[in-house]
N, C-alpha and C positions, 0 to 999 in steps of 0.2 A: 718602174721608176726606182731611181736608186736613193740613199737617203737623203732630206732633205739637208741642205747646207746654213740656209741662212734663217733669220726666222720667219722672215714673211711665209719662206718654204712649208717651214711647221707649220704657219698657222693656217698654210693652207690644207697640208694635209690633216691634223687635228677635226677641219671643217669637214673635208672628207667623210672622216670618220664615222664622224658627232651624226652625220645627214646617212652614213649606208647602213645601218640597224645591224651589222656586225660586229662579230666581237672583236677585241685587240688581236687576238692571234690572227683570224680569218684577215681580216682586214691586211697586218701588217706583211703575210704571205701573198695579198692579192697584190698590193704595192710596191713589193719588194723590198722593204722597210726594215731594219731591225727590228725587233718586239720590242729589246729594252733601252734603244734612243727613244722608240716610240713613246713609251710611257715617262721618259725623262724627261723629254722635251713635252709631252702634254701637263703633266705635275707644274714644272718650271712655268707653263705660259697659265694656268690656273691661279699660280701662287702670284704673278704676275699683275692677273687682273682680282686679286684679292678674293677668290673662292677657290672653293674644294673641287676636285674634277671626281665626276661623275658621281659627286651623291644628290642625291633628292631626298627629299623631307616627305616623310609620312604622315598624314595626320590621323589619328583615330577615329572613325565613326560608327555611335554606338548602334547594336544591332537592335533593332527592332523584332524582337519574336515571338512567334503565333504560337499560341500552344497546342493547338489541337493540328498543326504539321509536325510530321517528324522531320529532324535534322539531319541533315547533310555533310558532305565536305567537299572542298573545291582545296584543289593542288596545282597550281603558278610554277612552271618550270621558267628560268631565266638563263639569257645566255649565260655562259660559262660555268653550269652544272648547280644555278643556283635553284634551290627545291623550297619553296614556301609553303605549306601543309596547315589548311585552317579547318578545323574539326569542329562538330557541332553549330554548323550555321542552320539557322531557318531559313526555309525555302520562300 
């Protein structure tokens, strides 16, 4: 597909997207897409409907720990090379 023209276009590719668990590059190579209409037009229809495109909200949860286990750590790799690194958890 080549790029989209109108908006309905984007919003359906956007939908595309938001639903194939790929990242903007992969994605906008599988569609034939520009990467950076892509991300223009995703920001633009975000700002649109009055949110942020792609952030999510974290909330904290405190850790509960056993003393008598040793600690751990658990590493969350995300698309596009993001590396989360959480050191001394209880098991």
């Amino acid at each position: 597909m080549a790029n989209p023209k109108t908006l309905n276009d984007w919003k359906k590719a956007v939908g595309r997207f938001e639903a194939s668990g790929l990242t903007q590059v992969e994605f906008c190579k599988r569609e034939g897409i520009g990467l950076w209409s892509f991300r223009k037009w995703r920001k633009r229809m975000a700002e649109l409907e009055g949110r942020e495109p792609g952030f999510i909200e974290v909330t904290p949860v405190p850790v509960q720990r056993i003393p008598q286990r040793p600690a751990t750590s658990l590493v969350v790799e995300l698309p596009g090379g993001i590396v989360l690194r959480f050191e001394g958890l209880a098991q």
